[in-house]
N, C-alpha and C positions, 0 to 999 in steps of 0.2 A: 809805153808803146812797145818796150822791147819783151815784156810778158803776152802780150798780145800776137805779134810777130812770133813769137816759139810756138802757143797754144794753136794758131793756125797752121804752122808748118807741121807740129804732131799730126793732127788732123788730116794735113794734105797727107803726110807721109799713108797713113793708116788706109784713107779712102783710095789712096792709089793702089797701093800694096792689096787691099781686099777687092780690088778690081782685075787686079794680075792673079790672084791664088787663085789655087787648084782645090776645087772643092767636089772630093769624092767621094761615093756612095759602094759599099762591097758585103762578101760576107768572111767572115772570120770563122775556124772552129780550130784545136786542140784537142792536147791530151794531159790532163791535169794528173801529179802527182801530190796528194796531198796530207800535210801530217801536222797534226795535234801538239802543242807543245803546253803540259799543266804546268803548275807551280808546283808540282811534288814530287819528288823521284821516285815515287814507286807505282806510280800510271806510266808505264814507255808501254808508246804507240811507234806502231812502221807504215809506210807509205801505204797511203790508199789509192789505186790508179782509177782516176773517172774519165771526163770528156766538158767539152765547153763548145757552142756554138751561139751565132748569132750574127744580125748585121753590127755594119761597122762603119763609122762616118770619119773623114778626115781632109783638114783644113792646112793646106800646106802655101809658105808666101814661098815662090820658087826661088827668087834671088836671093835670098840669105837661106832656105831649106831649113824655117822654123816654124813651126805648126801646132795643130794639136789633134788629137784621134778622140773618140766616142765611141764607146758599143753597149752594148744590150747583152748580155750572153746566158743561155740558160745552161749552168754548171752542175754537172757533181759531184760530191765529194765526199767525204765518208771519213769516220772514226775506224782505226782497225788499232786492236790488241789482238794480244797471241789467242786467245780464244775465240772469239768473237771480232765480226764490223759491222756496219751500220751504214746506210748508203741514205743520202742528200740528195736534193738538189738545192740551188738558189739561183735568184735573177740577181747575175753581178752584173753594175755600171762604172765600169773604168772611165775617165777622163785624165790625159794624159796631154803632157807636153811632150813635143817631137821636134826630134831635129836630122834631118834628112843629110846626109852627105854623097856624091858620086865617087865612086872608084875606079870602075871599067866599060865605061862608057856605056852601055847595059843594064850597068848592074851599080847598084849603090849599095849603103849600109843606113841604118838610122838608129837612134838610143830615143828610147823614154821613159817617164818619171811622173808618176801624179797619183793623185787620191784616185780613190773604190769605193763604191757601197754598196753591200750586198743583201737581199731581202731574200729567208729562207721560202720554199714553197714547200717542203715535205722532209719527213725526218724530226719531226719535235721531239719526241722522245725517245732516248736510249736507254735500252736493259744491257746490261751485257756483266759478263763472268771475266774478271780480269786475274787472279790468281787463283787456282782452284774451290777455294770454298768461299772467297770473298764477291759478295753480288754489290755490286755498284749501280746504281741507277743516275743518268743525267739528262740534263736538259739542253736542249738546241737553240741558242737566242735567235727570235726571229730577222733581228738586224745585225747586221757587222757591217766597220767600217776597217779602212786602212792605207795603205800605201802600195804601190805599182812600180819596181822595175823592171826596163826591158832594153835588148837591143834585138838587131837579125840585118838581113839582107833583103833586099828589094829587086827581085827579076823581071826582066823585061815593063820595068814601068806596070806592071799590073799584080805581080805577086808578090809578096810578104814572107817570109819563112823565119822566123823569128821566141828568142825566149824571152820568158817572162815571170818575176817572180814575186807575186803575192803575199806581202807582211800584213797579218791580220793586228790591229794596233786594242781592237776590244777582244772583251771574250764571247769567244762563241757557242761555250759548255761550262756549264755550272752544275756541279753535284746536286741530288738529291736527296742524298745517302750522309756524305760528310760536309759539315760548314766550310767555306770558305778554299775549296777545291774549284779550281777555275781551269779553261785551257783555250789556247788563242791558235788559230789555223794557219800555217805557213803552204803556201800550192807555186809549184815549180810546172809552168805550164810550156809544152810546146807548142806552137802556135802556126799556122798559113792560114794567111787573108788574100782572098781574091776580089779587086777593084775593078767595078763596068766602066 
């Protein structure tokens, strides 16, 4: 009886709580800085600066200000060496946990934390000259997945201003030139989201 009595009190709790949340629809864009990190020290790459936009869904229970966000974004991104870059785009899908706090009545702060997947659209393969007489050729994996943090600030209940920053967990460049040369994307993005 007493399993019973919990399993429905979760439940009440759940369906009451998603009857009180705030479920919003917005759009999000940025400005992505992003950089390359191989397994080999003598590939150094520097920042690639692209852009990120898209909508942006989010799911907040107000009395405890725990939630979660969804978006769609179409990114750029880009390999850069000293010689040469090479510009991307992909369709990333963040899903993130959120957790909203108040500070000044106005204005609050939030942090979040969650898995990414990202599906390349353009950019599959790269040429590019990374020490002068050395030609390297790589590859752009179509999929990457990995992890999401963020925090920022929240104005007026409707805007977002907030960082965020993208650990790529696979590889998202594989040599075609030497075996076993890989390199995984790290993107340091700023971010405002505007909610209707």
């Amino acid at each position: 009886m007493k399993k019973v009595t919990i399993i429905l009190a979760v439940f009440s709790f759940i369906f009451i709580s998603s009857i009180h949340a705030n479920i919003r629809l917005g759009v999000k864009g940025g400005v992505n800085l992003a950089n390359a990190s191989f397994n080999t020290d003598a590939l150094q790459t520097s920042n690639f600066t692209g852009f990120q936009i898209g909508p942006i869904l989010e799911f907040t229970v107000p009395v405890v200000g725990i939630g979660f966000d969804a978006a769609v974004l179409y990114s750029q991104q880009g390999l850069k060496f000293e010689y040469s870059e090479e510009s991307q785009s992909a369709l990333d899908i963040p899903v993130n946990l959120k957790f909203k706090f108040g500070l000044l009545g106005l204005f609050g702060g939030y942090l979040t934390a969650g898995p990414y997947v990202s599906f390349k659209l353009s950019g599959d393969n790269i040429s590019t000259i990374i020490l002068e007489d050395i030609h390297q050729e790589f590859k752009s994996q179509s999929f990457g997945a990995g992890v999401n943090l963020g925090g920022g600030l929240e104005l007026f209940k409707r805007l977002q201003v907030g960082v965020n920053y993208q650990i790529g967990m696979t590889d998202d460049y594989k040599s075609l030139t030497v075996a076993d040369i890989n390199g995984k994307t790290r993107i340091w993005s700023i971010t405002a989201a505007y909610f209707f």
